[in-house]
Backbone as ProteinMPNN parsed JSONL, in Angstrom:
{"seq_chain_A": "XXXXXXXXXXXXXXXXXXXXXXXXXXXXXXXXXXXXXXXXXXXXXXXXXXXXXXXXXXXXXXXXXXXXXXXXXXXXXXXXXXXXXXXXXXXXXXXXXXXXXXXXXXXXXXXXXXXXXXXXXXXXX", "coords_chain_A": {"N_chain_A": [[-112.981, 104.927, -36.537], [-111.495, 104.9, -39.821], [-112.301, 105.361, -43.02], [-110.677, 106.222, -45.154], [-108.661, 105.86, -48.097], [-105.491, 104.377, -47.543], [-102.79, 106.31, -47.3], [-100.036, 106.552, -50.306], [-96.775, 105.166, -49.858], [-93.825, 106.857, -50.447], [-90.541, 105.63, -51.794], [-87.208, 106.054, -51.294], [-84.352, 105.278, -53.512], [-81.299, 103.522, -54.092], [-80.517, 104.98, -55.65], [-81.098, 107.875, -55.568], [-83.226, 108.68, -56.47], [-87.354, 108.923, -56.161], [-89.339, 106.663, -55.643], [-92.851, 105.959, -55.885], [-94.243, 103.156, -53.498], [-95.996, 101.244, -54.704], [-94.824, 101.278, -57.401], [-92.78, 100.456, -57.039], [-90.512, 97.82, -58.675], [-90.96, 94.118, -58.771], [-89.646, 92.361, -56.428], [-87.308, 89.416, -56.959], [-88.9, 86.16, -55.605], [-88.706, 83.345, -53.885], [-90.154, 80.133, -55.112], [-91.286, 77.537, -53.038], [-88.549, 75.588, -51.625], [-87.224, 72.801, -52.916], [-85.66, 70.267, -52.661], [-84.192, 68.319, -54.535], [-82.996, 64.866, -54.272], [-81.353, 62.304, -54.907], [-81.787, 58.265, -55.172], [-79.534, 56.582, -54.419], [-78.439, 57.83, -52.899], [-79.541, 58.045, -50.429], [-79.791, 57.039, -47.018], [-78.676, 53.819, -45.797], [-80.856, 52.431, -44.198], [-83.143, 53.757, -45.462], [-83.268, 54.0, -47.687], [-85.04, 51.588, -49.103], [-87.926, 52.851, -48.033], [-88.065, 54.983, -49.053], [-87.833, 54.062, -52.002], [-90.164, 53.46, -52.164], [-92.253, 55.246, -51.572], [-91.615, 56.974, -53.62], [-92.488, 55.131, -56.011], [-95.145, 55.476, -55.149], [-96.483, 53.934, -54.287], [-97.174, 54.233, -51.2], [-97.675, 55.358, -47.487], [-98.084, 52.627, -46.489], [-96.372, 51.124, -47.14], [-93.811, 52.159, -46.114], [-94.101, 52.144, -43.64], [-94.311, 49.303, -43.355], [-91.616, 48.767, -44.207], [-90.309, 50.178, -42.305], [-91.115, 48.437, -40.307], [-90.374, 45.632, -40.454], [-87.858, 45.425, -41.61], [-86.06, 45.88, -39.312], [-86.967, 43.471, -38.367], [-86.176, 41.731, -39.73], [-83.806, 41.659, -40.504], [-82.989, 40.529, -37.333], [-84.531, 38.026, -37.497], [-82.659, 36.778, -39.289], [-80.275, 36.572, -38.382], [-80.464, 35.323, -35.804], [-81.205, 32.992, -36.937], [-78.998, 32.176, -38.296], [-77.279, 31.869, -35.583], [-78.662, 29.741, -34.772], [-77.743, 27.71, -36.881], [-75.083, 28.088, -36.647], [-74.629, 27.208, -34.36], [-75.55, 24.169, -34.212], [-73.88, 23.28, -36.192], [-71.596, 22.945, -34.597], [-72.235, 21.738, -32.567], [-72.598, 18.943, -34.111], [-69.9, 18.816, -34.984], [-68.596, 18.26, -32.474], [-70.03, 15.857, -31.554], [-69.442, 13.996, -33.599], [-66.323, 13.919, -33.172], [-66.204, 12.81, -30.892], [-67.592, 10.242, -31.872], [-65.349, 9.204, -32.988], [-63.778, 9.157, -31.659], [-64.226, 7.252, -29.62], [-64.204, 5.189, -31.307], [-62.044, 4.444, -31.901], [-60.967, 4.32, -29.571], [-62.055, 1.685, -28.772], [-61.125, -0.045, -30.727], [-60.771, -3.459, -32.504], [-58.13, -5.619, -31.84], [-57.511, -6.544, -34.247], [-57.663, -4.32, -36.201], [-56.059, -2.993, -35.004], [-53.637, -4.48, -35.691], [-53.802, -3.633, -38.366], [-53.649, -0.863, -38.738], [-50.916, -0.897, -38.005], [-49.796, -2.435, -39.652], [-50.553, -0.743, -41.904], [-48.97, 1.505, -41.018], [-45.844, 0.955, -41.772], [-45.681, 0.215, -44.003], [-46.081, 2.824, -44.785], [-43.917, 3.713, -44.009], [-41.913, 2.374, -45.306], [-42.245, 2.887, -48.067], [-41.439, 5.644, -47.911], [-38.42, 5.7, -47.701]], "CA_chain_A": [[-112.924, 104.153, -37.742], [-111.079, 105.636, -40.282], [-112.251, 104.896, -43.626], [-110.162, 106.438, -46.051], [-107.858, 104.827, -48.065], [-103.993, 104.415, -46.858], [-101.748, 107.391, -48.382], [-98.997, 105.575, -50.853], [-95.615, 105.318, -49.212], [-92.792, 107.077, -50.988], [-89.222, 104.718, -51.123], [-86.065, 106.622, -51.758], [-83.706, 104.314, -54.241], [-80.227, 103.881, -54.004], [-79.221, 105.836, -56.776], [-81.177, 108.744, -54.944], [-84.808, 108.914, -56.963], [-88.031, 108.861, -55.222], [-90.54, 106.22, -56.252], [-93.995, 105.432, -55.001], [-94.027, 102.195, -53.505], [-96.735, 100.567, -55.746], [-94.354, 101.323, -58.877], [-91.235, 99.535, -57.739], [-90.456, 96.787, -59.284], [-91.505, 93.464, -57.887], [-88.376, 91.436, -55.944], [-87.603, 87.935, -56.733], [-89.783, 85.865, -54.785], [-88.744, 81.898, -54.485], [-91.174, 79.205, -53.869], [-90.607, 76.6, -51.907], [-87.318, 74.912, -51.96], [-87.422, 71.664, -52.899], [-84.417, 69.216, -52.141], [-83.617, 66.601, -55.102], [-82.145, 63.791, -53.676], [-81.319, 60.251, -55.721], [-81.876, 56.738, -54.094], [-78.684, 55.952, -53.899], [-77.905, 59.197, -51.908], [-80.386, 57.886, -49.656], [-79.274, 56.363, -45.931], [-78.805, 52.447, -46.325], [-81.643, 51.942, -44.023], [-84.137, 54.324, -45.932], [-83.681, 53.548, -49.297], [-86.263, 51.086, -49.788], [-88.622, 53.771, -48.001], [-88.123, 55.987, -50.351], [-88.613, 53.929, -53.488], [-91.815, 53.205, -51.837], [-92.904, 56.441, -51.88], [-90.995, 57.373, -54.829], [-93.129, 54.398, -56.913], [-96.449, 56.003, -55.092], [-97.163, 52.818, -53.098], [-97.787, 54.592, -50.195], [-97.553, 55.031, -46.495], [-98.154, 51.324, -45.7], [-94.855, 50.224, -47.803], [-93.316, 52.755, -45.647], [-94.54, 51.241, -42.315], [-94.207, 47.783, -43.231], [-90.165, 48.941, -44.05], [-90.187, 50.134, -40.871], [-91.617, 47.624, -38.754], [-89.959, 44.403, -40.837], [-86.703, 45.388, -41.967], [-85.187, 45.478, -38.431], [-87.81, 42.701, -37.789], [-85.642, 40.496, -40.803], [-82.336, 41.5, -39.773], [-83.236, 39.999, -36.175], [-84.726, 36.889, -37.839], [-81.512, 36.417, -40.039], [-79.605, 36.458, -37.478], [-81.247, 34.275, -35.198], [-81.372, 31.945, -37.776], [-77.469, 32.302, -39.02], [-76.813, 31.454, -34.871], [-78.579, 28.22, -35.023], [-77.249, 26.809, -37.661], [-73.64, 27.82, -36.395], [-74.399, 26.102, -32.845], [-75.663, 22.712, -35.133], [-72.469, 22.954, -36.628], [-70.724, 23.399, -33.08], [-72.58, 20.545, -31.706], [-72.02, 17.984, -35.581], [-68.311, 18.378, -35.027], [-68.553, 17.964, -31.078], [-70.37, 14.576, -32.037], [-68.032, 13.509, -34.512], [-65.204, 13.669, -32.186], [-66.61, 11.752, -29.327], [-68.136, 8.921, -32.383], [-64.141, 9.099, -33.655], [-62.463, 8.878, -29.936], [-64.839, 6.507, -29.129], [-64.224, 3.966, -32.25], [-60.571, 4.49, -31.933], [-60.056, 3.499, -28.375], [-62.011, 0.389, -28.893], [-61.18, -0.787, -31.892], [-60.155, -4.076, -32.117], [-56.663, -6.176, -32.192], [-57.41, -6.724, -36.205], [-57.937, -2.939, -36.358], [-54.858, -2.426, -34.497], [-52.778, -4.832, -36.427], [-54.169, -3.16, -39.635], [-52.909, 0.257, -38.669], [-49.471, -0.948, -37.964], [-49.186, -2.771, -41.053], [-50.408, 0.863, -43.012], [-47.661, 2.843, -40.849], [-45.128, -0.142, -41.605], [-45.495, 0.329, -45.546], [-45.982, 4.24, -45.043], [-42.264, 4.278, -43.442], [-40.825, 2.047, -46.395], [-42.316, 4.227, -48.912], [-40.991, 7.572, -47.896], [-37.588, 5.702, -47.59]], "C_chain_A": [[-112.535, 105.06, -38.886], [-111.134, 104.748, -42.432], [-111.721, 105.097, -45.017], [-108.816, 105.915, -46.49], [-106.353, 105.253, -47.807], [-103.334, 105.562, -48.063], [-100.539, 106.645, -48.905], [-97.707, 105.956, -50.013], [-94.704, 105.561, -50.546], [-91.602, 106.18, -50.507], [-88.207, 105.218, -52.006], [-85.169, 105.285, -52.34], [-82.47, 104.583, -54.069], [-79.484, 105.265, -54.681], [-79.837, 107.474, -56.771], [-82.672, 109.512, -55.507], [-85.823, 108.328, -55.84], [-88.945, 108.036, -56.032], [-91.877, 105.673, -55.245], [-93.811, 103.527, -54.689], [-94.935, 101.066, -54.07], [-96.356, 100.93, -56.869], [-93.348, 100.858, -58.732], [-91.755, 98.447, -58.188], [-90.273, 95.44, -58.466], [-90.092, 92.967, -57.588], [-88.893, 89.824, -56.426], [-88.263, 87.043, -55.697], [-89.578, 83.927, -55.042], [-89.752, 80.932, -54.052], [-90.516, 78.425, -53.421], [-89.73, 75.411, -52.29], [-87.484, 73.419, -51.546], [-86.285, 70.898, -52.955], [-85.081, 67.476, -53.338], [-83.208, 65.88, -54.629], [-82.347, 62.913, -54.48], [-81.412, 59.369, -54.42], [-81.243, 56.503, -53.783], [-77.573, 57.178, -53.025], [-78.408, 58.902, -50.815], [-79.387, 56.673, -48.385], [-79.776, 55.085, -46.318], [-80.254, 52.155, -45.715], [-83.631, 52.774, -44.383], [-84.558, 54.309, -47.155], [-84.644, 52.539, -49.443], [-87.855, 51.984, -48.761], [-89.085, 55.022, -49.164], [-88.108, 55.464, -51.496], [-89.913, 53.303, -53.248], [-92.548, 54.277, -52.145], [-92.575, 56.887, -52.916], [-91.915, 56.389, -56.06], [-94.756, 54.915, -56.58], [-97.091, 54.79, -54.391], [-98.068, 53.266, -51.974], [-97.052, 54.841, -48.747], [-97.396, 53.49, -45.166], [-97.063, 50.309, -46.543], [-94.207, 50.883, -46.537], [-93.402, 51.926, -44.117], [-93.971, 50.162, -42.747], [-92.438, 47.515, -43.415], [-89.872, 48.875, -43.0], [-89.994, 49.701, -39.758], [-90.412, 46.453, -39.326], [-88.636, 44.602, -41.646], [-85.965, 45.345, -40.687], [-85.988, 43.96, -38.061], [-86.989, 41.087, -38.71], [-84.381, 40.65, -40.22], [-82.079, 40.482, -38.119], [-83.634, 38.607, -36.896], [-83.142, 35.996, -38.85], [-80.958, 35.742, -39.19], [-79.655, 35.282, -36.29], [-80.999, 32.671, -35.903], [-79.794, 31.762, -38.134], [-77.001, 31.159, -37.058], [-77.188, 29.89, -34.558], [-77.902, 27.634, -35.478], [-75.669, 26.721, -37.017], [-73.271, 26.406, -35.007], [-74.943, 24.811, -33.183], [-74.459, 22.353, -35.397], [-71.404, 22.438, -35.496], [-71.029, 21.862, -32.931], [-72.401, 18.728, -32.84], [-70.749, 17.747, -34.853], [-68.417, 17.502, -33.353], [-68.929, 16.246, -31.17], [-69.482, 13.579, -32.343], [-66.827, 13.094, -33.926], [-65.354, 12.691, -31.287], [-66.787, 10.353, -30.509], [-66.47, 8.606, -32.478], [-63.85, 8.358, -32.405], [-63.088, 7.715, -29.381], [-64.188, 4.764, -30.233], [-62.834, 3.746, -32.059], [-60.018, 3.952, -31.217], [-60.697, 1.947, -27.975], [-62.111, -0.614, -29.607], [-60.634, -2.324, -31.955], [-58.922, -5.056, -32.327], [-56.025, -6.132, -33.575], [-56.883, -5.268, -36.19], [-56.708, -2.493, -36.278], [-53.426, -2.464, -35.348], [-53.046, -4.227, -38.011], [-53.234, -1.673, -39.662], [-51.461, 0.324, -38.497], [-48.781, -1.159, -39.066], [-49.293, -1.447, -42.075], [-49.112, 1.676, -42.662], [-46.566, 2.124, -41.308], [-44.859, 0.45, -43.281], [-45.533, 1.958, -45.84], [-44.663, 4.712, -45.172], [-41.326, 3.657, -44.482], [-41.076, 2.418, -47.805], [-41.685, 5.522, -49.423], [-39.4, 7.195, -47.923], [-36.757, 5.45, -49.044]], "O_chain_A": [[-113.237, 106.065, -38.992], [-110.343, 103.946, -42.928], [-112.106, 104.404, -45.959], [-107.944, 105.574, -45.69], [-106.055, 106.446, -47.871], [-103.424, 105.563, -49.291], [-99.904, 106.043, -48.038], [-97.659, 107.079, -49.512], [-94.722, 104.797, -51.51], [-91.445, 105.898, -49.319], [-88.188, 104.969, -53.211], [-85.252, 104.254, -51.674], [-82.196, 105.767, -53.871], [-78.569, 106.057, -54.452], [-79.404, 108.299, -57.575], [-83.117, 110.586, -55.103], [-85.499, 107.577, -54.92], [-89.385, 108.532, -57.069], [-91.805, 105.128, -54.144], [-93.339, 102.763, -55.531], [-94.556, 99.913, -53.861], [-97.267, 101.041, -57.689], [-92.648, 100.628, -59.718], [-92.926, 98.069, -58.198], [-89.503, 95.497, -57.507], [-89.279, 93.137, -58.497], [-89.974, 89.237, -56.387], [-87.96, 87.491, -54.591], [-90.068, 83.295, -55.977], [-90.171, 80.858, -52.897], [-89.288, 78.462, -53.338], [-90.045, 74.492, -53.046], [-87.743, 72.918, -50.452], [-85.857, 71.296, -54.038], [-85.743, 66.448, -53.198], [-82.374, 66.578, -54.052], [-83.494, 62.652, -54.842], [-81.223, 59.59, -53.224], [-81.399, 55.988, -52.676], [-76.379, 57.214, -52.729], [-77.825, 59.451, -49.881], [-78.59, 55.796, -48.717], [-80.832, 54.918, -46.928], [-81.027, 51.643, -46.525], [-84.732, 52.529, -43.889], [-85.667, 54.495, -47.655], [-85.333, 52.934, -50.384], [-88.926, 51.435, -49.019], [-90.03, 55.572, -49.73], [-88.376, 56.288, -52.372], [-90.59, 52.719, -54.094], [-93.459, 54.22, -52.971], [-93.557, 57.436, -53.415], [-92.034, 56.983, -57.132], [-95.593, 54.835, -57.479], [-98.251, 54.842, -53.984], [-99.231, 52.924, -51.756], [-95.853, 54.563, -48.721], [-97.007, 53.297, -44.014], [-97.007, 49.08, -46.536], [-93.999, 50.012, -45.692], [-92.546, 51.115, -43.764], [-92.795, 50.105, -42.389], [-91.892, 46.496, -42.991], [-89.295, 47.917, -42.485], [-89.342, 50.001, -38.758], [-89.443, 46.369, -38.572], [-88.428, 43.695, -42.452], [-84.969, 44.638, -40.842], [-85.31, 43.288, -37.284], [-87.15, 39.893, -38.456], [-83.916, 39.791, -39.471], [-81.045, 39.844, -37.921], [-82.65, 37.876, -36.785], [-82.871, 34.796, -38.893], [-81.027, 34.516, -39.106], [-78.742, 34.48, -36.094], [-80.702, 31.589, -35.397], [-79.639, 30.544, -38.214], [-76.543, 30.019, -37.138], [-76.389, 29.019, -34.213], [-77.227, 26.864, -34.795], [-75.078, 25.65, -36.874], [-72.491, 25.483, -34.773], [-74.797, 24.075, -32.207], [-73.935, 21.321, -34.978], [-70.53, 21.594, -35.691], [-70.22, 20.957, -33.139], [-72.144, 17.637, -32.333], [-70.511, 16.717, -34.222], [-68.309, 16.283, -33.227], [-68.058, 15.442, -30.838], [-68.95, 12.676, -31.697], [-66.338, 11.99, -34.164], [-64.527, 11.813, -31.039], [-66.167, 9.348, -30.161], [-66.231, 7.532, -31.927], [-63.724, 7.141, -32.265], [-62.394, 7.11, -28.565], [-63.891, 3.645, -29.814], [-62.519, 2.556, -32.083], [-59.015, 3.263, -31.404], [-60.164, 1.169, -27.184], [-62.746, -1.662, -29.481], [-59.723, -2.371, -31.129], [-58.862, -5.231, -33.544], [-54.894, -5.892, -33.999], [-55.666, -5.087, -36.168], [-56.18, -1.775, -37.127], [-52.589, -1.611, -35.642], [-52.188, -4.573, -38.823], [-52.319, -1.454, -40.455], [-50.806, 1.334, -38.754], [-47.766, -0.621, -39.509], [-48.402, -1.13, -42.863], [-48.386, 2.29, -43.443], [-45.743, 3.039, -41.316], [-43.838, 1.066, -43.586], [-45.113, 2.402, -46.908], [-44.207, 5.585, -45.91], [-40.199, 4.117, -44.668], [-40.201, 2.278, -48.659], [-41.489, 6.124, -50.479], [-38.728, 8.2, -48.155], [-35.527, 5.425, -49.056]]}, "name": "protein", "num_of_chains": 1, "seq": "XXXXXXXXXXXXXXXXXXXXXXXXXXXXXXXXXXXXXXXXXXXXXXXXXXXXXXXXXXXXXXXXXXXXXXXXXXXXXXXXXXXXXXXXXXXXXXXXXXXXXXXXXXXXXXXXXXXXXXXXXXXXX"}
């Protein structure tokens, strides 16, 4: 056990002087590098994470981003394909009520449409 204290270390300097090494002069020393970033620097699907945490909300904004932003996109969606295949199946309807009224409409009906194309053709002439 050696309890005397450590002998100072001499540190030769560039410019060829000798100084003890408890008299240089201290080195820059950085703390810890911190990374600014803006919101709208932020990846599309993290930005409202980060003004969660950025407002001090918390961890359970953060989660609930998490879980229910792909959880809405999926419900959108879902919801966007209904409505299209309503639409799909409206027209599909429509057609059949049309094709249906059309082919048994009757004699009047018939003679009605002749007489419209009849006055259409001495119109345009």
């Amino acid at each position: 056990m050696n309890h005397l204290p450590e002998p100072s270390r001499v540190v030769r300097l560039p410019d060829g002087t000798h100084v003890y090494a408890d008299q240089m002069p201290a080195t820059f020393q950085s703390g810890p590098q911190v990374v600014h970033q803006h919101i709208h620097q932020a990846a599309p699907d993290r930005t409202g994470q980060r003004l969660a945490l950025g407002s001090g909300v918390g961890a359970g904004a953060v989660a609930a981003g998490v879980y229910f932003g792909p959880l809405l996109v999926g419900v959108l969606t879902a919801i966007a394909a209904n409505i299209a295949m309503l639409a799909f199946l409206a027209l599909i309807l429509a057609w059949g009520v049309h094709t249906v009224v059309k082919s048994t409409g009757s004699s009047e009906g018939a003679a009605t449409v002749k007489n419209a194309r009849r006055l259409a053709r001495r119109r345009r002439r």
